[in-house]
C-alpha positions in Angstrom: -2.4 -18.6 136.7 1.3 -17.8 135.8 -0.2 -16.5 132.6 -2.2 -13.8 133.9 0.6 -10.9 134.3 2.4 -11.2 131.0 -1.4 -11.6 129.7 -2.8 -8.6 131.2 0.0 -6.5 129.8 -0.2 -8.1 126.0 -3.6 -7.0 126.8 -2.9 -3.9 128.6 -4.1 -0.9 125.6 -7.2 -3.6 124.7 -8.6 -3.4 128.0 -7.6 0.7 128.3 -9.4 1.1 125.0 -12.4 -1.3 125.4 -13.2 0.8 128.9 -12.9 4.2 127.9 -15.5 3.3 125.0 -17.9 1.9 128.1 -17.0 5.2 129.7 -18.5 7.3 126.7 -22.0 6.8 127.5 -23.6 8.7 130.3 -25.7 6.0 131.8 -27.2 8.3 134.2 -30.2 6.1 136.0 -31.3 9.3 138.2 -32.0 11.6 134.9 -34.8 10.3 132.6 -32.7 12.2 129.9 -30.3 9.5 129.2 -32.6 6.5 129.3 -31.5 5.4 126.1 -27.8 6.3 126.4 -28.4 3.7 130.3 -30.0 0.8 128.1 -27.0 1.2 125.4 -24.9 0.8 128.0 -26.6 -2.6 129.3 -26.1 -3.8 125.7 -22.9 -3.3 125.9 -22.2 -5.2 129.0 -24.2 -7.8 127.8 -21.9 -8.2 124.3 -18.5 -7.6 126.7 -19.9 -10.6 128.3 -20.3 -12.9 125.6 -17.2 -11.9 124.0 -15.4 -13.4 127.6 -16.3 -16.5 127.4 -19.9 -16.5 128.7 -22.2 -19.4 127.4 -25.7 -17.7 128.2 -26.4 -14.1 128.8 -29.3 -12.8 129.0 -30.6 -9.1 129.5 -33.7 -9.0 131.7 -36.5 -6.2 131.9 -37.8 -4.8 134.7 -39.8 -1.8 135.9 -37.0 0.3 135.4 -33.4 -0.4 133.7 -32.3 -4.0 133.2 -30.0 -6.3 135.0 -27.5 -8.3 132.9 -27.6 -11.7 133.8 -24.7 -14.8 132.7 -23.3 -17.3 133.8 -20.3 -19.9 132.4 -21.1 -23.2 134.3 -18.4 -26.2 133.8 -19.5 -28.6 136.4 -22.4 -28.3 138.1 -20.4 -30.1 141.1 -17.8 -27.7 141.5 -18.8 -23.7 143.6 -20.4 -21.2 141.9 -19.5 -17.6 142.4 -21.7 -15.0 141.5 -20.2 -11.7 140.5 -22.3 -8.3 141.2 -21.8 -4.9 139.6 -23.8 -1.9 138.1 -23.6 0.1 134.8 -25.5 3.4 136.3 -23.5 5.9 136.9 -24.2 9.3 139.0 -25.1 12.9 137.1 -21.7 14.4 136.7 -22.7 18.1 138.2 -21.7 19.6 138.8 -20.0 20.2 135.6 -18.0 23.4 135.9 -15.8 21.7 138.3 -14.5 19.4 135.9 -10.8 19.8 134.6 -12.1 17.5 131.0 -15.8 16.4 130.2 -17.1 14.0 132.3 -17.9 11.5 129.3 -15.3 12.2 127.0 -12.7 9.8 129.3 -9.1 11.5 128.7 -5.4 9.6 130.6 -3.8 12.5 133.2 -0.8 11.6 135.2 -1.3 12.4 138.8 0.9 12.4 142.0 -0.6 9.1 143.0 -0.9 7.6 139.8 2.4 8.6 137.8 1.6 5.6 135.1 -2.2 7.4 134.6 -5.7 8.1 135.4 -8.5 7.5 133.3 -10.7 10.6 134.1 -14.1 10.0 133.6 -17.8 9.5 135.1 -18.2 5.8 136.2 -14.5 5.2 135.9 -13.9 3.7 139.3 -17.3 3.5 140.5 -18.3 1.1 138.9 -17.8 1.1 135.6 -13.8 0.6 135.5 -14.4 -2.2 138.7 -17.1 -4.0 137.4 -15.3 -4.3 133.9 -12.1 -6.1 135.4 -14.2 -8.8 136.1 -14.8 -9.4 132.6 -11.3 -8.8 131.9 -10.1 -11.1 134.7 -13.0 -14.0 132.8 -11.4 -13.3 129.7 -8.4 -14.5 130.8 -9.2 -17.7 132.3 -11.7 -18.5 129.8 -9.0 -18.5 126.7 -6.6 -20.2 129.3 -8.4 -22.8 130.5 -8.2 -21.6 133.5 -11.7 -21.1 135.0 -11.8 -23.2 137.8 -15.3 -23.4 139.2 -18.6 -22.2 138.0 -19.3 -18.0 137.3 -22.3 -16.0 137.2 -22.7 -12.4 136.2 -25.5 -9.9 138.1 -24.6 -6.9 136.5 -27.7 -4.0 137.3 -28.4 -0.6 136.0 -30.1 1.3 139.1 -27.6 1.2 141.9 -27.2 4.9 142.0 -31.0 5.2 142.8 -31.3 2.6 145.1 -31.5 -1.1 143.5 -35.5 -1.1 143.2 -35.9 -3.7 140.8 -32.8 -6.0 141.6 -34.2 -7.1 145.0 -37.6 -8.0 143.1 -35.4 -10.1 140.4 -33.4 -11.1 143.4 -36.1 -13.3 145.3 -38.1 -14.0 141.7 -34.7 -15.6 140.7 -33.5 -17.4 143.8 -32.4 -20.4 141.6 -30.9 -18.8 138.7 -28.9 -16.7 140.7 -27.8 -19.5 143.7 -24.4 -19.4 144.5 -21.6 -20.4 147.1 -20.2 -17.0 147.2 -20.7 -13.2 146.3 -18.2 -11.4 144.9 -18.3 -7.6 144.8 -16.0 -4.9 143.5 -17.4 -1.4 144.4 -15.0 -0.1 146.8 -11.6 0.7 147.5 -8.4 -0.2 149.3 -6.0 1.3 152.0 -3.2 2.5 149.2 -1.5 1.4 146.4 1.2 -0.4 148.7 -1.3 -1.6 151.3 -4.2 -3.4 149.9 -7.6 -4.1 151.8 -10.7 -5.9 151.5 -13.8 -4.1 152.9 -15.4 -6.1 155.7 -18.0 -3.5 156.7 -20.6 -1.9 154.9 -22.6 1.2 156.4 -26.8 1.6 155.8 -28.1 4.1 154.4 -31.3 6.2 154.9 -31.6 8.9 152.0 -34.6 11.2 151.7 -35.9 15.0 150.7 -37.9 17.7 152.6 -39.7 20.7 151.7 -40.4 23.5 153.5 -43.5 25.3 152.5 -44.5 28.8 153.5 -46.5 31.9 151.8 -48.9 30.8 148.9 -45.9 32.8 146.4 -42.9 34.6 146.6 -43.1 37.2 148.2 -41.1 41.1 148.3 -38.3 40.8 150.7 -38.8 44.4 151.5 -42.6 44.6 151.7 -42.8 41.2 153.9 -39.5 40.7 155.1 -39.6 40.2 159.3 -43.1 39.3 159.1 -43.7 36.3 157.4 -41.7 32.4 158.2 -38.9 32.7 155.2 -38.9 28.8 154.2 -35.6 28.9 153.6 -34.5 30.6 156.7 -36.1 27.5 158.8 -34.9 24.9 156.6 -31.2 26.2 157.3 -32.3 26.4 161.3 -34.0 23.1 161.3 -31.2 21.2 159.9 -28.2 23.0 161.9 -30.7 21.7 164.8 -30.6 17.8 163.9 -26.7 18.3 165.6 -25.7 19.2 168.9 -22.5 21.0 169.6 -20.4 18.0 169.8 -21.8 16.6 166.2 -23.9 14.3 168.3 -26.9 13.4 165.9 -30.1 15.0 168.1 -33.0 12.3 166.4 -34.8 10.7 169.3 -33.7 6.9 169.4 -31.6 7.5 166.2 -28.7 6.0 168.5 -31.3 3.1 169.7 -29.8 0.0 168.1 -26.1 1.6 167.2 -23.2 -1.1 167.2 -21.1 -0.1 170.0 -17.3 -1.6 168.9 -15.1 -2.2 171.6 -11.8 -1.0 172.3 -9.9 -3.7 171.5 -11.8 -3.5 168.0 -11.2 -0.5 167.6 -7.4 -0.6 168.4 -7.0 -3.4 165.6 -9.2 -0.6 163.6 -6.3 2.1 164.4 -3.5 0.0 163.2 -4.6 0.4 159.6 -1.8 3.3 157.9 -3.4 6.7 158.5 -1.5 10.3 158.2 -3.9 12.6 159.0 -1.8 15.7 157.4 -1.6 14.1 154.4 -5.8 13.5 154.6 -6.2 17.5 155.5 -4.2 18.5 152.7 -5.7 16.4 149.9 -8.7 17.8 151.2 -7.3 21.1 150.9 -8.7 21.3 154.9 -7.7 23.2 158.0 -9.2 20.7 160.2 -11.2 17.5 160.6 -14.5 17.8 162.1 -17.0 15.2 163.2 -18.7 13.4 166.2 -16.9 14.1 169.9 -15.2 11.2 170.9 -14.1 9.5 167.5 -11.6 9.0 165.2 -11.3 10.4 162.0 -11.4 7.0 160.7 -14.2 5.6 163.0 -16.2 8.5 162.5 -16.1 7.8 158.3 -16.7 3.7 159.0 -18.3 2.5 162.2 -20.4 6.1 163.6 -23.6 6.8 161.9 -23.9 10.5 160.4 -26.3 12.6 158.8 -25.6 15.1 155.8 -27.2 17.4 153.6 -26.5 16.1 150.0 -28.2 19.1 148.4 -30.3 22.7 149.1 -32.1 25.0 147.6 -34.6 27.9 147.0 -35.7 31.2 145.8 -33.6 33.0 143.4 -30.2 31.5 142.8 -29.3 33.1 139.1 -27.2 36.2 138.2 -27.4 39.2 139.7 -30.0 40.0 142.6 -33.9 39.3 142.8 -35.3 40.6 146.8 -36.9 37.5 147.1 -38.9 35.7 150.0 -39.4 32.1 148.3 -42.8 30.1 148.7 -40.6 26.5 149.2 -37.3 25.5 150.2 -36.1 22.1 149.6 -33.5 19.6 150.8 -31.9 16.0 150.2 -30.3 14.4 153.3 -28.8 11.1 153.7 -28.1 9.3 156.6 -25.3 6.7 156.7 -26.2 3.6 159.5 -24.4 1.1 160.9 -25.1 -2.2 161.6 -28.2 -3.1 164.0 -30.0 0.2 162.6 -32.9 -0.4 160.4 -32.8 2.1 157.3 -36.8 2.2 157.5 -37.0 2.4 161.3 -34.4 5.6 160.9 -36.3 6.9 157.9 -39.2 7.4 160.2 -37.6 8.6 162.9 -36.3 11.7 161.0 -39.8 12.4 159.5 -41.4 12.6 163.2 -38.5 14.7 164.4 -38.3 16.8 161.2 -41.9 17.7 161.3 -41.9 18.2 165.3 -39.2 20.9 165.4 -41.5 23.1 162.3 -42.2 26.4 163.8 -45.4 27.4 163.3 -46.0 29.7 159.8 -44.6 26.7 157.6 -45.3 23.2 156.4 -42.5 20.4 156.1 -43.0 17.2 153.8 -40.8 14.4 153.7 -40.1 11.7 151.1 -38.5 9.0 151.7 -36.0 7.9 148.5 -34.1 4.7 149.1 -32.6 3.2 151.7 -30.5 -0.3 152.6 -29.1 -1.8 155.9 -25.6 -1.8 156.8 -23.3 -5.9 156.5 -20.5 -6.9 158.0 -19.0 -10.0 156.7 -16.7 -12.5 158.5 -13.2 -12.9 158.2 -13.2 -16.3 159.0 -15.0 -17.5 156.0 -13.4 -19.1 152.9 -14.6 -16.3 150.6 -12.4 -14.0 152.8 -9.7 -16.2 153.2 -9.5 -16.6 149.0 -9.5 -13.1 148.5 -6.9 -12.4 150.8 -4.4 -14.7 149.7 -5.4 -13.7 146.1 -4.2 -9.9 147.0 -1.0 -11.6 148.6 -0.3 -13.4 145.4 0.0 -10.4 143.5 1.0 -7.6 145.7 3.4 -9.8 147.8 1.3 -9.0 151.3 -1.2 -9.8 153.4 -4.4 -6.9 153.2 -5.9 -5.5 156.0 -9.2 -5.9 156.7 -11.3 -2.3 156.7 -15.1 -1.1 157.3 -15.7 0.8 154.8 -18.3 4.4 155.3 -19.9 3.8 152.3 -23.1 1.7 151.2 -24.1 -1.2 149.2 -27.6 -1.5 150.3 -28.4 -4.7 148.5 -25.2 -6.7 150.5 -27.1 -7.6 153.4 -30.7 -8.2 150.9 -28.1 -10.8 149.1 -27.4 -12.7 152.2 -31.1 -12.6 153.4 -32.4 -14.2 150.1 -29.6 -16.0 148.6 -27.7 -17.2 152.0 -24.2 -16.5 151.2 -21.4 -14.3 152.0 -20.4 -11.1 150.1 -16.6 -10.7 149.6 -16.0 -7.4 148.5 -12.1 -7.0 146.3 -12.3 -3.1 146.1 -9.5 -1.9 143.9 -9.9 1.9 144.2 -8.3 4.6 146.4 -10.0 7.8 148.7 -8.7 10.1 146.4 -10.6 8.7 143.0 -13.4 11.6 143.8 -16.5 8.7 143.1 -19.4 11.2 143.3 -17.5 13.9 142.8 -16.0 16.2 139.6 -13.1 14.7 138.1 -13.4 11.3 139.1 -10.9 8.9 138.1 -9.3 5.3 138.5 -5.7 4.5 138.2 -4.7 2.0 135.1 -2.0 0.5 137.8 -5.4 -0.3 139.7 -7.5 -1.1 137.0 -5.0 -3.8 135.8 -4.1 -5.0 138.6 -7.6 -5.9 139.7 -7.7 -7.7 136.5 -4.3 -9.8 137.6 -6.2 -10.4 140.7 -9.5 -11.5 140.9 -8.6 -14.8 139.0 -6.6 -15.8 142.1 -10.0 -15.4 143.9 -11.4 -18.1 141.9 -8.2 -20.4 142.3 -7.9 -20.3 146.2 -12.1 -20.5 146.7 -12.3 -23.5 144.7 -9.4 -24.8 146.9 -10.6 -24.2 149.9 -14.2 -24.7 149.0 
């Protein structure tokens, strides 16, 4: 592997380039709109793939958008590790908020990233991290340097909940068996203190409507007098919280993992300035759950959020308006122990109990995924960890992370092995967000790093 740094910098405007043209089409799974732009972008995964040194790949159908499959086997003998990522990426809105187009990808220095940022929609999530693992094959492919067996599981719906990967999942149990899962969807500490997730939370994401009058109605002629839907929506959901953030669901807390102090101690020794975390926000104050840390209450607490509302008249100028519906999405982000689908139906009792009479509420369910903790005991934790202390010279800290891969803990149920999950992103990359971005330090460096992965598994394997 001595090869890899000077390599990845020969490399360095080849693999800038050869992203930012990946970048450029808005595979947006959620919006119907850019179907074909979503399937162009699985071609070109599926070519990127080839071109590294791939000797089979293969893009499969499905009810929805397909999953790139490939795999480079040199010894049937030696471990296999499977590599997962996703080409989706989420609707860019909202779009006023960005400082360039969201898929025209343009390089901005920043305070945390003084060598550039490639601004763009799918940059870091997952776009940018999926695509050093091609990279990082690349390399040891042309080296002759691969030391074990590789597969590819590259999908196009994780932004809308991985429908048809768990059904190719258990129709493919074979095809796709492996010694070890190897993830890159999520981010580290800092720059100067690198991480590996350990910890992923669950996730229970669904949409209610509020339904009063049969139409619109005058706000002067009927207003006082008739349930304004979007006047109990706001009510019902500022009652799903007590006053000290405490989620009010009955049994929502049922089946909550409890960490104990000495955890979380070990938990609070990770580098944490909470200034500098209010003023990135541009933030006053932190707020959340009684009782908790700012960083416990963003890994190991379960929350509940309103992801979007809306209703009535909402364009320029004024309309004296009493709307018919008023609609919300919420997600709910679970720990391990709580069942997405058990918590999904807790909310839809509770949600429809606390409707005052003069309204209707329906609930739909949208996707949802349980919550994984893996063990840092294993050799798939081990490699990766002595792969970041090969190239950034320590040792990373292990971290639960507060967002969600739902299909993490589906892997281990049907294909019975670890995930080990080399995030190479920071807090500040705004995923889901205007502007987002990933550093090209990052972006390269995961590159220089994930083939030590592969060197240190096979060892210890």
């Amino acid at each position: 592997m001595k090869n890899i740094q000077s390599y990845v910098q020969d490399n360095k405007q080849r693999f800038i380039d050869e992203l930012i043209e990946l970048l450029k089409i808005p595979s947006i799974s959620a919006d119907s709109a850019y179907k074909n732009d979503t399937i162009k972008t699985a071609d070109a995964v599926a070519k990127s793939l080839t071109e590294a040194g791939c000797d089979v790949v293969e893009i499969c159908e499905t009810d929805g958008y397909p999953i790139i499959y490939a795999h480079k086997i040199i010894d049937k003998n030696l471990p296999t590790v499977l590599v997962y990522g996703h080409y989706d990426v989420q609707p860019p809105d909202p779009l006023n908020l960005w400082t360039s187009p969201p898929f025209e990808p343009v390089i901005k220095e920043t305070k945390l990233h003084p060598e550039g940022a490639i601004f763009a929609r799918g940059a870091c999530d997952d776009k940018g991290q999926m695509y050093m693992h091609v990279k990082a094959l690349e390399y040891m492919t042309k080296h002759g340097e691969l030391p074990c067996n590789v597969k590819f599981m590259i999908e196009g719906e994780e932004e809308v909940g991985s429908v048809n990967l768990g059904k190719f999942v258990k129709q493919n149990q074979e095809k796709l068996a492996n010694d070890v899962i190897l993830i890159s969807d999520t981010g580290m500490i800092a720059k100067d203190v690198p991480s590996i997730t350990t910890g992923l939370r669950g996730l229970s994401y669904v949409e209610v409507e509020v339904t009063g009058p049969n139409r619109d109605l005058h706000s002067g002629l009927y207003g006082g007098a008739v349930a304004n839907p979007i006047n109990v929506l706001t009510k019902m959901i500022a009652s799903l919280h007590d006053e000290n953030n405490h989620i009010t669901i009955p049994g929502f807390y049922d089946n909550v993992e409890e960490l104990s102090q000495d955890e979380r101690a070990q938990m609070a020794k990770a580098p944490f300035n909470l200034d500098k975390y209010k003023e990135a926000l541009d933030i006053e104050a932190v707020y959340g759950e009684k009782g908790y840390t700012t960083n416990e209450r963003n890994s190991i607490r379960p929350t509940l959020d309103v992801n979007g509302i809306w209703g009535g008249y909402i364009g320029e100028g004024a309309k004296t308006v009493i709307a018919s519906k008023a609609y919300a999405k919420i997600s709910m982000r679970l720990v391990p122990n709580q069942d997405w689908e058990n918590i999904t139906q807790l909310f839809k009792t509770r949600f429809e109990n606390i409707a005052p009479k003069g309204v209707t509420v329906k609930v739909t369910p949208h996707h949802g995924g349980q919550g994984y903790v893996t063990p840092i005991d294993s050799i798939g934790y081990q490699a990766a960890s002595k792969a970041y202390e090969e190239t950034f010279g320590k040792t990373p800290i292990p971290q639960r992370s507060g967002g969600s891969i739902p299909i993490v803990s589906l892997f281990e149920q049907e294909l019975k092995s670890k995930t080990i999950l080399m995030g190479f992103g920071l807090d500040s990359d705004a995923i889901h967000s205007p502007n987002e971005h990933f550093g090209i330090w990052n972006y390269l460096k995961g590159i220089e790093t994930i083939p030590y992965f592969y060197k240190h598994f096979t060892a210890l394997s």
